[in-house]
DRENPA-3360 file (N, C-alpha, C; in nm, 2 decimals, always signed):
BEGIN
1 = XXXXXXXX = -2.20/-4.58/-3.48/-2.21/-4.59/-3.62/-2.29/-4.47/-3.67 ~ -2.26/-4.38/-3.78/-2.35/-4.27/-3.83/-2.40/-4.36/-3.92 ~ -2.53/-4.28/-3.90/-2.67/-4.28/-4.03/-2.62/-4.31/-4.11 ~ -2.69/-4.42/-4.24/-2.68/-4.39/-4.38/-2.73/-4.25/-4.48 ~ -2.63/-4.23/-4.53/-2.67/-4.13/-4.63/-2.83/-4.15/-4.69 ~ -2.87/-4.02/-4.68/-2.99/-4.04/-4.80/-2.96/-4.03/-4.91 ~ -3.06/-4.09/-5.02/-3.04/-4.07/-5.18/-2.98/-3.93/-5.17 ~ -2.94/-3.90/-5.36/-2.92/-3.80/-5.38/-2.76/-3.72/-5.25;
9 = XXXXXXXX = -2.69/-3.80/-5.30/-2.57/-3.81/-5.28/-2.49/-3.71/-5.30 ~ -2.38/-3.59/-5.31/-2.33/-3.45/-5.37/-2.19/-3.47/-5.31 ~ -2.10/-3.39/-5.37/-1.98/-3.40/-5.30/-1.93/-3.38/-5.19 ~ -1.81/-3.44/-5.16/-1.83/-3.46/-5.02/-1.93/-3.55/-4.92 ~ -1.95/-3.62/-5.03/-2.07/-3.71/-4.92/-2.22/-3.66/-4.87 ~ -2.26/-3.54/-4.91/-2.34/-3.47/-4.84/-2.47/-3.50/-4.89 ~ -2.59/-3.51/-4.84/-2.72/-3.51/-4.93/-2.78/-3.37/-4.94 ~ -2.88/-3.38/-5.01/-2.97/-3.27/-5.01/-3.00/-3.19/-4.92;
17 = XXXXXXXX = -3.05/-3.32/-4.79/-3.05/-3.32/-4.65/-3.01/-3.25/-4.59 ~ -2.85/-3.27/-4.63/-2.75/-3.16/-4.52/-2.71/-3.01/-4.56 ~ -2.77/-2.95/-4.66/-2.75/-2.86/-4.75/-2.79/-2.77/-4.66 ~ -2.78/-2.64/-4.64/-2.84/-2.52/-4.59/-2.96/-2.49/-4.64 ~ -3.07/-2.46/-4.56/-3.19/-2.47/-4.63/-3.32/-2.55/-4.64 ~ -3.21/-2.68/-4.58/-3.31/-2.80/-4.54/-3.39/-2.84/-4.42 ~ -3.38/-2.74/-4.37/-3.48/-2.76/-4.25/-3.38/-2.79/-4.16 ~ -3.27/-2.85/-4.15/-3.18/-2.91/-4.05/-3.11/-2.80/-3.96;
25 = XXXXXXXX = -3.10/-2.68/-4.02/-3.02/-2.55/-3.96/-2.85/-2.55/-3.99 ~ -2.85/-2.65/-4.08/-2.68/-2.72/-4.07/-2.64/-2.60/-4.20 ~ -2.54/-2.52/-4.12/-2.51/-2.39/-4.23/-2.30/-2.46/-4.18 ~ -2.27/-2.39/-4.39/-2.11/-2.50/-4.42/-2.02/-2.38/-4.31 ~ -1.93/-2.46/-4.31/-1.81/-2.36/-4.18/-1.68/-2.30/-4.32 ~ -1.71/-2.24/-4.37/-1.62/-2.20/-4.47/-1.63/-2.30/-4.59 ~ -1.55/-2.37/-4.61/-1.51/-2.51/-4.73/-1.57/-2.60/-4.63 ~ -1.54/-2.63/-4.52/-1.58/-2.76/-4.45/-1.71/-2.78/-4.40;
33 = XXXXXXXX = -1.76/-2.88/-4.38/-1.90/-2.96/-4.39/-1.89/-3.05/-4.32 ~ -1.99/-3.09/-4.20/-2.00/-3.19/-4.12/-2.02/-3.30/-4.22 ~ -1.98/-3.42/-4.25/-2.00/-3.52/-4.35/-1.96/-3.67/-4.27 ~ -2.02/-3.73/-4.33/-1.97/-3.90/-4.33/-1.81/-3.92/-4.35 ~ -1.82/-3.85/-4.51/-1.68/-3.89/-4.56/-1.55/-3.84/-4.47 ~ -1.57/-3.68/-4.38/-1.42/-3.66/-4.30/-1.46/-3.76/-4.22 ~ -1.57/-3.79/-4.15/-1.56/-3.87/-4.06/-1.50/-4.02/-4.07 ~ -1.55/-4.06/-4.13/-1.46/-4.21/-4.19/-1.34/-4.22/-4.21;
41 = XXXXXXXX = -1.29/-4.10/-4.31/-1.11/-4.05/-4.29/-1.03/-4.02/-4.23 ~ -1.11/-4.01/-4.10/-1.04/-4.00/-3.94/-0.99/-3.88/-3.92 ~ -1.07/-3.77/-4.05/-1.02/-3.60/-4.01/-1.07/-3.53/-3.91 ~ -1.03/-3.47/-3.83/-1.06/-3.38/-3.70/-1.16/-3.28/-3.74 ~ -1.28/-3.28/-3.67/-1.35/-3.18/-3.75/-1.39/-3.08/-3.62 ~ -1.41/-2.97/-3.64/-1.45/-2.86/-3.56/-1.59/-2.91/-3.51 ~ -1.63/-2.82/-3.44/-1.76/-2.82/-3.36/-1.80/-2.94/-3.33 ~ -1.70/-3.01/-3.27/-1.72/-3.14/-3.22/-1.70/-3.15/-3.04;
49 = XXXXXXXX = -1.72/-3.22/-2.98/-1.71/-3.25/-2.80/-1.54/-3.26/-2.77 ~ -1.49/-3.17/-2.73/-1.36/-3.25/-2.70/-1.28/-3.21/-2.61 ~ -1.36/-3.24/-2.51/-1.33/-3.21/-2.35/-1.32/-3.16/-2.23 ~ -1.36/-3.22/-2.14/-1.45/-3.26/-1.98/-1.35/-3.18/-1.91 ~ -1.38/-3.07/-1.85/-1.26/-2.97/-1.74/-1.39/-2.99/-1.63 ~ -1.32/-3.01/-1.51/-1.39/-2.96/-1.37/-1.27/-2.86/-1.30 ~ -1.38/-2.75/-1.25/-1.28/-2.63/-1.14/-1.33/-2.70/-1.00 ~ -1.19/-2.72/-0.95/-1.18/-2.81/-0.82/-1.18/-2.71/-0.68;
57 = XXXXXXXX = -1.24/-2.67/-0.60/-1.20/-2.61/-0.48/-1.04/-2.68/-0.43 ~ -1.06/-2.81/-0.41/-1.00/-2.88/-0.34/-0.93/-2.97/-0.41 ~ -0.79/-2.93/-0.52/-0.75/-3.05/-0.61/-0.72/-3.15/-0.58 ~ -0.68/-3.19/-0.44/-0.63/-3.33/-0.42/-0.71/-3.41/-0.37 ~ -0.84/-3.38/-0.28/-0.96/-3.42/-0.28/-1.01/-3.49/-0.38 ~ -1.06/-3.36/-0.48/-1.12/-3.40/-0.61/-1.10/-3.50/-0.65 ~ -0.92/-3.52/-0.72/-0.82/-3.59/-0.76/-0.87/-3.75/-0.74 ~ -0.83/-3.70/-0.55/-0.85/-3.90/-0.51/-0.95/-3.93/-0.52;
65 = XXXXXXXX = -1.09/-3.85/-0.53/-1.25/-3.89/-0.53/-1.25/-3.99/-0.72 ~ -1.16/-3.92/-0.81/-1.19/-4.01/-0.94/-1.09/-4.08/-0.96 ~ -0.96/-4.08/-0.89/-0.92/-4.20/-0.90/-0.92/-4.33/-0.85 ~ -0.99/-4.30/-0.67/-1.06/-4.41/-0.61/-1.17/-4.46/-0.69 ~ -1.27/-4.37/-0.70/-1.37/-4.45/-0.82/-1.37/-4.52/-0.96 ~ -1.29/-4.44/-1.05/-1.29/-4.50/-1.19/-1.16/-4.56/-1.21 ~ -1.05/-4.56/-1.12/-0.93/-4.63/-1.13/-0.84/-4.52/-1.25 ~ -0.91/-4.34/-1.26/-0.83/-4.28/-1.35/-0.71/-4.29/-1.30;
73 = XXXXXXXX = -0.61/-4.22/-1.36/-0.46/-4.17/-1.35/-0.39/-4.06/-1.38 ~ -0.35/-3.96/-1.28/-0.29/-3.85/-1.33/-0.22/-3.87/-1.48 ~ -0.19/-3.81/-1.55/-0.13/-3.85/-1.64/-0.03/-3.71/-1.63 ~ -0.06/-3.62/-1.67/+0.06/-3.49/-1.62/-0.02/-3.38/-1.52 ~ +0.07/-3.30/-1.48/+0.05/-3.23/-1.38/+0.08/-3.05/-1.48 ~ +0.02/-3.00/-1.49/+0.07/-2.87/-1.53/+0.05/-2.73/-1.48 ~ +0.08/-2.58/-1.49/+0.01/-2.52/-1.44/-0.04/-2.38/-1.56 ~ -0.18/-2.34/-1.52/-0.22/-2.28/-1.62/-0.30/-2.16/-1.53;
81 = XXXXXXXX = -0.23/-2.07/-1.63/-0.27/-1.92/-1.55/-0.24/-1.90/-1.43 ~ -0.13/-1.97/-1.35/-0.07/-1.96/-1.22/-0.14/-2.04/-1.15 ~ -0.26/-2.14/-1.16/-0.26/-2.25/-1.08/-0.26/-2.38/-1.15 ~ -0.20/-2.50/-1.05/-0.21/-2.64/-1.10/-0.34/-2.69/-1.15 ~ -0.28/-2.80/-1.26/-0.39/-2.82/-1.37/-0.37/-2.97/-1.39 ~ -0.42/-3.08/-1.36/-0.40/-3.20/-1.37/-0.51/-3.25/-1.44 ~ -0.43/-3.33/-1.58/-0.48/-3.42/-1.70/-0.49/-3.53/-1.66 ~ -0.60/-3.58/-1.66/-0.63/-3.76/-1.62/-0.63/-3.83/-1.75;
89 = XXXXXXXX = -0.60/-3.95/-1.74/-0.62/-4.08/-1.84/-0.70/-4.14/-1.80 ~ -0.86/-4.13/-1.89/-0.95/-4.20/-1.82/-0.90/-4.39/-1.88 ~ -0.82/-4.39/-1.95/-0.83/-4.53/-1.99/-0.89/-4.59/-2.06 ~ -0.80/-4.69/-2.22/-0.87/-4.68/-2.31/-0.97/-4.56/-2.38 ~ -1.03/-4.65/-2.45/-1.05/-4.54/-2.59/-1.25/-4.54/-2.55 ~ -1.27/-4.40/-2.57/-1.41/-4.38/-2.57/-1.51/-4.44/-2.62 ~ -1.60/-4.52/-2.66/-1.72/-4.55/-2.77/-1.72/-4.41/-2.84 ~ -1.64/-4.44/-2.95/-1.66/-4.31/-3.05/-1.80/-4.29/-3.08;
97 = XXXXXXXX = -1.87/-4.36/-3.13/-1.98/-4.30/-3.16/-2.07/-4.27/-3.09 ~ -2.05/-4.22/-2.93/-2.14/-4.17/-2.85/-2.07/-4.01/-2.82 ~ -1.95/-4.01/-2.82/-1.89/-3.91/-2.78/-1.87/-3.80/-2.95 ~ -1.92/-3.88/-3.08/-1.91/-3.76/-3.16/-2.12/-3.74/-3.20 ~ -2.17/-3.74/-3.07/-2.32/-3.73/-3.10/-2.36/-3.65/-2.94 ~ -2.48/-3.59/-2.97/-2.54/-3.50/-2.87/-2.69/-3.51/-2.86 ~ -2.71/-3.55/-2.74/-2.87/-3.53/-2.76/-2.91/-3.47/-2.67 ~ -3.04/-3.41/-2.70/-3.15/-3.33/-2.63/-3.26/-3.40/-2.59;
105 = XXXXXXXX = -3.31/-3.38/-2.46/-3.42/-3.54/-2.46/-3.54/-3.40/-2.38 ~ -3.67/-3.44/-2.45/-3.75/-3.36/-2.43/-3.82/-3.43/-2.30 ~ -3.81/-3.38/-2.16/-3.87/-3.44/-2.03/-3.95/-3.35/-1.99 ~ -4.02/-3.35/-1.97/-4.12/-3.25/-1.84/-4.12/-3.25/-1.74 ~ -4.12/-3.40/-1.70/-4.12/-3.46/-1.56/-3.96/-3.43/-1.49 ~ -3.89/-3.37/-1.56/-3.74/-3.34/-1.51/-3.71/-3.19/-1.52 ~ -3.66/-3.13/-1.40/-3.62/-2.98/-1.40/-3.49/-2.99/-1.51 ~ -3.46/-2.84/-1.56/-3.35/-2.86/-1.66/-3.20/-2.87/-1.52;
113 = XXXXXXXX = -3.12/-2.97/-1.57/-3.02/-2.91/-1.47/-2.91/-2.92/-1.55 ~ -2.87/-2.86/-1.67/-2.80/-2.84/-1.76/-2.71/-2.99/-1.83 ~ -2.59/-2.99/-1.84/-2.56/-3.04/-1.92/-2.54/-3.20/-1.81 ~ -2.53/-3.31/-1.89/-2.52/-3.44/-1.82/-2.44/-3.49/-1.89 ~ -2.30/-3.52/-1.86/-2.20/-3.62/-1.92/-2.22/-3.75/-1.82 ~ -2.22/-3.82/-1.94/-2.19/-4.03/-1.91/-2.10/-4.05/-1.91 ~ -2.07/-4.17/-1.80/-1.95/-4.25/-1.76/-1.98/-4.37/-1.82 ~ -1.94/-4.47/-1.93/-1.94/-4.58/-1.91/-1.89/-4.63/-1.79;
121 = XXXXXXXX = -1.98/-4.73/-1.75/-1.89/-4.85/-1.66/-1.96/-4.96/-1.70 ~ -1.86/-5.07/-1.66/-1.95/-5.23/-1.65/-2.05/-5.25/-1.51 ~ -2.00/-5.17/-1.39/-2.09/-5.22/-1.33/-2.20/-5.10/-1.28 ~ -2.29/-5.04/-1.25/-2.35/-4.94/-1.19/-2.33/-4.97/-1.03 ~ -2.38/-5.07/-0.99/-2.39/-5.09/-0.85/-2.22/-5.09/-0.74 ~ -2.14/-5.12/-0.86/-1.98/-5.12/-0.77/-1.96/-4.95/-0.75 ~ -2.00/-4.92/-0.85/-1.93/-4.77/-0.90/-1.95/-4.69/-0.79 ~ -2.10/-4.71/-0.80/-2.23/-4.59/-0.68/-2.12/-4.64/-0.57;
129 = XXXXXXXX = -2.13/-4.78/-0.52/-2.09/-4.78/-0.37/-1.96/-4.78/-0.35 ~ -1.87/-4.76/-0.42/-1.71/-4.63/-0.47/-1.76/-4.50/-0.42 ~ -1.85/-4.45/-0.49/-1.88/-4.34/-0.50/-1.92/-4.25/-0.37 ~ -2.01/-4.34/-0.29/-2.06/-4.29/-0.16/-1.98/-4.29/-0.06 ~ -1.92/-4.41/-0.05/-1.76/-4.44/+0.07/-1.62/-4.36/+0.04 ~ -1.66/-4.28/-0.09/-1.54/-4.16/-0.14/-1.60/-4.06/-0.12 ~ -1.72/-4.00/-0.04/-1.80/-3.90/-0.02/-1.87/-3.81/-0.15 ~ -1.92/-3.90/-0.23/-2.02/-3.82/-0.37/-2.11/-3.89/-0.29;
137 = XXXXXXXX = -2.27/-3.89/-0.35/-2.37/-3.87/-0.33/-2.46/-3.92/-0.45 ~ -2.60/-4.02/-0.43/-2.62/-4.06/-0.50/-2.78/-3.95/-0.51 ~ -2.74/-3.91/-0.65/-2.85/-3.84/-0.69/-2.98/-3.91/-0.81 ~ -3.00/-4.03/-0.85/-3.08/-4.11/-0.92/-3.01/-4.24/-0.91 ~ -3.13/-4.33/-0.83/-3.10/-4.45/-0.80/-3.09/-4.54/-0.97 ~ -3.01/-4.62/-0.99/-2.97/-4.68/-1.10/-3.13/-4.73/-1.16 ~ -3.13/-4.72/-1.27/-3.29/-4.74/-1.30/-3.25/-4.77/-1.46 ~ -3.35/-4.84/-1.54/-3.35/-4.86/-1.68/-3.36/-4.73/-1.83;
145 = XXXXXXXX = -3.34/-4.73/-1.91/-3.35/-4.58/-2.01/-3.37/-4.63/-2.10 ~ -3.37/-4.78/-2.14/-3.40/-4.79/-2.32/-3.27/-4.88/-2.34 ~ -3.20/-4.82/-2.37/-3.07/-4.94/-2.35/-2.98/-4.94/-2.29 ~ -3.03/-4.94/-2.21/-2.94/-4.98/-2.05/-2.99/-4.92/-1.97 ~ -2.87/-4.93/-1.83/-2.91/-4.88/-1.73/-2.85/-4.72/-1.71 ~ -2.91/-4.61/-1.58/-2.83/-4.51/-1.59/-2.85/-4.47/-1.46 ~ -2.76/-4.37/-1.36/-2.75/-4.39/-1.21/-2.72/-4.22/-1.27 ~ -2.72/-4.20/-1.13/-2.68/-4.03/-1.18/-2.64/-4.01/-1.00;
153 = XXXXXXXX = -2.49/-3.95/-1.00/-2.43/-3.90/-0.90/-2.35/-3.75/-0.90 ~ -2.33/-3.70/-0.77/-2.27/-3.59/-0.73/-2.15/-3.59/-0.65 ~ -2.05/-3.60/-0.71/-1.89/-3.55/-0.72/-1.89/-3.49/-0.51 ~ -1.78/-3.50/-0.41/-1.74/-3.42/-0.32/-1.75/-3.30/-0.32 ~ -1.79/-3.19/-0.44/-1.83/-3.07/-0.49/-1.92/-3.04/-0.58 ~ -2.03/-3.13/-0.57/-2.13/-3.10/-0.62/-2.10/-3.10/-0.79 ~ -2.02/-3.16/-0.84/-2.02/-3.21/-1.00/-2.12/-3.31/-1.05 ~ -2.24/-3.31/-1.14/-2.34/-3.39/-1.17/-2.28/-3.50/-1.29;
161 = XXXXXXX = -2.26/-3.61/-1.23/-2.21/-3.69/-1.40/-2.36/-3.78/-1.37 ~ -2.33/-3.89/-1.50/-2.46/-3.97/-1.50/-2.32/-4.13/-1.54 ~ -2.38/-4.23/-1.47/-2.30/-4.39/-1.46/-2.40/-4.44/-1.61 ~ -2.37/-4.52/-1.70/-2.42/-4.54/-1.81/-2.33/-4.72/-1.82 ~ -2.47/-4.82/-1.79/-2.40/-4.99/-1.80/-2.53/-5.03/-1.92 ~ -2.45/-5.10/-1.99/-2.53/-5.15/-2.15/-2.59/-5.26/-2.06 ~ -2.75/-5.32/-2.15/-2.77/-5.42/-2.09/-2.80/-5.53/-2.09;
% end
């Protein structure tokens, strides 16, 4: 769910808030404006998240390491720039409102190691032991974050995701 608007309301949904100028750094993309209202209207907006590529040494490896674990599914097979390129159906529909949001979490106690995409699952503890008997590697033992739990593992090729169970 997005924020409530602040007072002082402008077209397009926008407040004061969102204006250029306000401290936010939020400058308009020509006519268009990150807003509540496209969002609600189910308009496609730029500079948004929209999509997870891994470069596989080994695609059929790779392949069976996430579909033994998350139960994905090839969905097509294509080829791009002269090599094979396979699109998975992770299944069902994302929690939209985690996937049109980004955070930055200020840690000390943690080296940077770039970017960290979450997997929902229901369970952390089935997943991990999927994960290790398919040869990934557990890199943070499942532990609590605030609302929920979060595990953090490494892919047959060294890919970093993070396991994410509500709690």
């Amino acid at each position: 769910m997005l924020p409530p608007l602040r007072e002082g309301k402008r077209e397009g949904g926008l407040t004061d808030a969102h204006r250029p100028g306000s401290g936010l750094g939020i400058q308009p993309l020509g006519t268009i404006a990150v807003s509540k209202v496209f969002h609600e209207r189910g308009v496609i907006m730029p500079n948004t998240f929209d999509w997870v590529e891994l470069n596989a040494m080994n695609l059929d490896s790779l392949s069976k390491f996430y579909m033994n674990v998350f139960g994905w599914e090839i969905k097509s097979i294509e080829n791009v720039q002269g090599y094979e390129f396979r699109i998975f159906a992770t299944g069902g529909n994302p929690r939209a409102e985690n996937i049109s949001r980004f955070g930055i979490w200020q840690n000390p106690n943690k080296p940077n190691t770039g970017v960290l995409i979450y997997i929902w699952v229901d369970n952390i503890d089935i997943i991990m032991e999927r994960i290790i008997t398919t040869g990934g590697k557990v890199i943070e033992e499942r532990n609590f974050i605030g609302p929920g739990f979060r595990a953090i593992f490494s892919d047959p090729e060294g890919n970093v995701f993070a396991l994410f169970e509500d709690k």
